[in-house]
N, C-alpha and C positions, 0 to 999 in steps of 0.2 A: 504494500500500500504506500504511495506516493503522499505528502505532504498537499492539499491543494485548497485551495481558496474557491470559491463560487460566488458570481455577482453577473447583476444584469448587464447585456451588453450594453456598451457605447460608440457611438459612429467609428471612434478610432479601430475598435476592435474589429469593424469588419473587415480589412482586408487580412488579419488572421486568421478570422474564421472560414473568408474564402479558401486561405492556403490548406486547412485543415478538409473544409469542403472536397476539396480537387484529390486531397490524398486519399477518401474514403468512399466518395461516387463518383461514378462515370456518365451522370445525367449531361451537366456543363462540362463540357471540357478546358473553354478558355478562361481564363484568372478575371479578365474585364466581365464577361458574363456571370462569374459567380459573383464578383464586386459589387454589378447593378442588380442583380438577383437580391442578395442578401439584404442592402441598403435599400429597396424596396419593401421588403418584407419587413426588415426594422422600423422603417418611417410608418407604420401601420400597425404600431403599438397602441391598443392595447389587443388589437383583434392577434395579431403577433408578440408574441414572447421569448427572446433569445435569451438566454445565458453562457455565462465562458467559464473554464475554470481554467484556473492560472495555478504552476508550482511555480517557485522561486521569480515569479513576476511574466512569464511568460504564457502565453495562452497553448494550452494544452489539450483542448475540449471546447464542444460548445452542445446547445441543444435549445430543439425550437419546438414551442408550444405554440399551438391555434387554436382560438376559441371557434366556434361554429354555431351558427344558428341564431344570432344575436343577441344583446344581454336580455339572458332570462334568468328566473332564479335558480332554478338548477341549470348547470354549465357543462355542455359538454365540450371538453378539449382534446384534442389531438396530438400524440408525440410526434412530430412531423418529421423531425430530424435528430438524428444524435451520432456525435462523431468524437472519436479520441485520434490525437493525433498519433500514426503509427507504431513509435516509441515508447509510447506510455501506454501502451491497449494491457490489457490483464492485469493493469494496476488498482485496480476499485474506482477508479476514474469516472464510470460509467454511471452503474451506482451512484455516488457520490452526489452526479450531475443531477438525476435524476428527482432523487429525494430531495436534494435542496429547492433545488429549482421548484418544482410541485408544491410545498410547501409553501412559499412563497407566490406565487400563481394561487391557492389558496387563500393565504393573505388579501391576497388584491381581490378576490369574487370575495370573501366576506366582507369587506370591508365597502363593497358596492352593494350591498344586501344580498348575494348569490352563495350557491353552495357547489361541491364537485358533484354531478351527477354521473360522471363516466370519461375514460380517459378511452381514445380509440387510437390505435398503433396499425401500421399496415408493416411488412418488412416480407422480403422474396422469400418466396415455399423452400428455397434451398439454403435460407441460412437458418440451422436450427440452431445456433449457438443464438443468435437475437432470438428467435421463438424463445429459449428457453433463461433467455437474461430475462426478459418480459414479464413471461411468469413466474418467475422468481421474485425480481424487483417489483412488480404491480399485482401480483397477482393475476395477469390478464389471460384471458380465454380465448383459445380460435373459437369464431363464431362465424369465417363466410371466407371464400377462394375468389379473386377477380383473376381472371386469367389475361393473360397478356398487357398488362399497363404500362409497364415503367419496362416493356423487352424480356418479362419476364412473369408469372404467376406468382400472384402477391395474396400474402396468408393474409387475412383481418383478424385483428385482434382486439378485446374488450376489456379492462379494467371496470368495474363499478367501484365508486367512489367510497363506499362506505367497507370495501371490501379490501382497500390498498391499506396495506398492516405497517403503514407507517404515519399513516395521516392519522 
């Protein structure tokens, strides 16, 4: 387990988390496209929700929440993204991201009068080490197969809110 800090991003951060981005999907491929990517998605806070986590000051991680369906009291968010960067993967890093992050995205829907209603994760049929970080860390459920989206058959997955054994 790595040392790491967790806090929400800021403008500056995004071109780290681009680089991080590029080292762990093959959606974007160019650095300018992940740059305008992400910096859009950031400026669309609160419907978006980035986090970074930094060891020794350096961003190491990030991970992006999306609210969906508009503010209602109960909230359903979406794990939309989560990436470590190469060198630190199997360090609890992940984890880490996770829980804090949520937590806090918590914070912010209570304190808007909203509650967690269900957290929804998609990630490719082929990678069962995310299926099974998933259900480990959220507790989440496959619950539905999209086949062919992202170039590949993507598993859906459910968290219910009242069910994630850390909130």
């Amino acid at each position: 387990m790595v040392d790491v800090t967790i806090r929400a991003m800021v403008e500056e951060d995004v071109p780290s988390v681009a680089r991080i981005y590029l080292e762990n999907f093959n959606g974007m491929r160019e650095y300018n496209d992940a740059v305008r990517w992400i910096a859009l998605k950031h400026n669309s806070k609160p419907i978006c929700m980035y986090y970074v986590a930094f060891a020794s000051d350096e961003p190491v991680g990030y991970i992006l929440w999306t609210e969906h369906g508009g503010f209602r009291r109960r909230s359903v968010i979406e794990l939309e993204q989560i990436a470590v960067a190469k060198r630190y993967q199997g360090k609890g890093i992940g984890s880490i991201l996770v829980k804090e992050s949520l937590r806090d995205v918590c914070r912010y829907l209570h304190a808007r009068g909203s509650e967690l209603k269900l957290v929804l994760i998609t990630t490719s049929i082929s990678n069962i080490s995310a299926k099974r970080f998933y259900e480990n860390t959220l507790n989440a459920r496959e619950v539905a197969l999209l086949h062919d989206i992202y170039g590949s058959d993507e598993l859906v997955m459910m968290a219910k809110g009242e069910d994630i054994p850390f909130l």
